[in-house]
N, C-alpha and C positions, 0 to 999 in steps of 0.2 A: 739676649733678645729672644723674645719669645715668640713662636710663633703660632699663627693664629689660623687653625684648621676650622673648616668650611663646615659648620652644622646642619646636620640635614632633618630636616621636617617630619616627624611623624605623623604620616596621616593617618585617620581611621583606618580599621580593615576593607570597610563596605565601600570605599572609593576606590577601592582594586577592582572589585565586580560593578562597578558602577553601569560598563557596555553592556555589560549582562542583565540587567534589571529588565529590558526590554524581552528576554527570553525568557523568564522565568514566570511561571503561572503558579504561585502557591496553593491556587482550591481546586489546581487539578493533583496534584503528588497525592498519592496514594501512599502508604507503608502498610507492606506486607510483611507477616510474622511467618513464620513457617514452622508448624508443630509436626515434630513426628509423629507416626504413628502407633511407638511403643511408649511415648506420653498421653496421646490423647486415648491407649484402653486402660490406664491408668496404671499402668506397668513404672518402674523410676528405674535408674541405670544412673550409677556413678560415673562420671569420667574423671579419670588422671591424669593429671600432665606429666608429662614426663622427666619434668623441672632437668636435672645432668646428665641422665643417660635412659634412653631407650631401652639400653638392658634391663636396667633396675625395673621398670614397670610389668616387662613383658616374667620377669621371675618373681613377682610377688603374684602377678594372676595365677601364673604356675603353679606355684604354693600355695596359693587358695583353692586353685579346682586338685590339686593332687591331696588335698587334703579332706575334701568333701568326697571324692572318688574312694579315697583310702578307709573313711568312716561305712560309706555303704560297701564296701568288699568284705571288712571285717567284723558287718553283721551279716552279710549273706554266704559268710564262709563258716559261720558259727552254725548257720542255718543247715546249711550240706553237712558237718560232719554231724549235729544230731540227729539227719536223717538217714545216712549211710547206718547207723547204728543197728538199722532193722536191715539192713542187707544193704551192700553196694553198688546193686543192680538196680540201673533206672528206669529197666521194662517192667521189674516188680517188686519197686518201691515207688507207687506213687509222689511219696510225699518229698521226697530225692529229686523227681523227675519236674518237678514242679521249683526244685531249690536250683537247678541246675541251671533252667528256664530262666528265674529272676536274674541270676547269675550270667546267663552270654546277653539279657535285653542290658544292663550295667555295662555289659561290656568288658568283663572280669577275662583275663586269658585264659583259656584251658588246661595250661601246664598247672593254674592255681586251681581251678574247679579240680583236675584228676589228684592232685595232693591233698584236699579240703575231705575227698572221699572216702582217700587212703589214711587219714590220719581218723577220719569218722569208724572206721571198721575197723583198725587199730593196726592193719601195716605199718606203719610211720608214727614215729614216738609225738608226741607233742602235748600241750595241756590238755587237759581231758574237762570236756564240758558237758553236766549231766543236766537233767532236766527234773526239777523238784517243784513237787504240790504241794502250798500251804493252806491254812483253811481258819476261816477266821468269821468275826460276828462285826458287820459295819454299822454307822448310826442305826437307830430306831430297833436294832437286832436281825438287820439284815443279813443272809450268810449269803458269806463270801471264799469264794474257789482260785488260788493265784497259783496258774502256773506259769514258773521262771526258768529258765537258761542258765545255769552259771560254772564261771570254772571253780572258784569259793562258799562254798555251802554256810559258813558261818560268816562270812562278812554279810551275805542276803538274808538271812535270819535277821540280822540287825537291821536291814535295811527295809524289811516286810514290819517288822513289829514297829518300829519307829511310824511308818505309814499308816499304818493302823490308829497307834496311840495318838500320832495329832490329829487325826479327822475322827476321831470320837467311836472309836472300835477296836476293837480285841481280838490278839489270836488264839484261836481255839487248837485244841489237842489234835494228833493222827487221828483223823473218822468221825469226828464233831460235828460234820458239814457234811463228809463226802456221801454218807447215808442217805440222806435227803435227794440228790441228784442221782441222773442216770445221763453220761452220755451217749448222745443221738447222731450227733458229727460236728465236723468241723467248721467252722465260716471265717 
């Protein structure tokens, strides 16, 4: 014997709110959006979810700003030890006094600044980074003065003459160029 359960009625959704209709004014509802204000100066910001772990998020931003922090230390520490090279004195070496400065507004520690000086002046053993002019003729036979930073003297040769050859100029000999010019300062 089967038996026979009581079906119940589906009715619309809008006969639930039905009391409601009476309260409900649709031409006054306003929707309001709310734009930040690092959207509307036209700034953009990713957000992440955190999808399994909060951890997981909070060590990938870590590893993005440790890694853009780490890029500007190890050009402004290349910068301090080619200017320790004229002395390691930052009352009288300008150009030291000025690398040191870029170096605490980054936020670099001092233990790193005092090592960057010491290895610049050659207390402390480390790569040795010199500072090379090359001289070259750019389109139309424009002369051209490049001067590089490097701890590789022949990998930059390649990398200068290569620059050169695809924008349609040539490197010239030691004193090709340098004749022509006189330094007046720095900018």
């Amino acid at each position: 014997m089967t038996k026979d359960w009581p079906v119940k009625s589906h009715t619309p959704a809008t006969s639930l709110f039905t009391p409601f209709r009476d309260f409900c004014y649709p031409h006054y509802v306003e929707f309001i959006t709310f734009t930040p204000p690092a959207a509307v100066a036209g700034a953009t910001r990713e957000v992440h979810m955190s999808g399994h772990s909060k951890w997981a998020t909070i060590k990938h931003k870590k590893a993005a700003l440790d890694a853009k922090r780490g890029k500007s230390f190890t050009r402004i520490i290349k910068e301090i030890m080619i200017a320790a090279r004229s002395g390691g004195d930052p009352d009288g070496n300008p150009r030291l006094r000025t690398a040191i400065l870029a170096a605490k507004a980054a936020s670099m520690p001092s233990d790193n600044i005092k090592k960057a000086v010491m290895r610049g002046t050659g207390e402390l053993d480390g790569g040795q980074i010199e500072e090379v002019m090359f001289e070259g003729y750019g389109p139309g036979g424009a002369a051209v003065l490049v001067n590089v930073a490097t701890d590789n003297r022949n990998r930059t040769v390649a990398d200068i003459r290569h620059a050169f050859s695809k924008n349609g100029g040539n490197m010239g000999e030691q004193g090709s160029v340098a004749w022509m010019l006189d330094r007046k300062s720095v900018v």
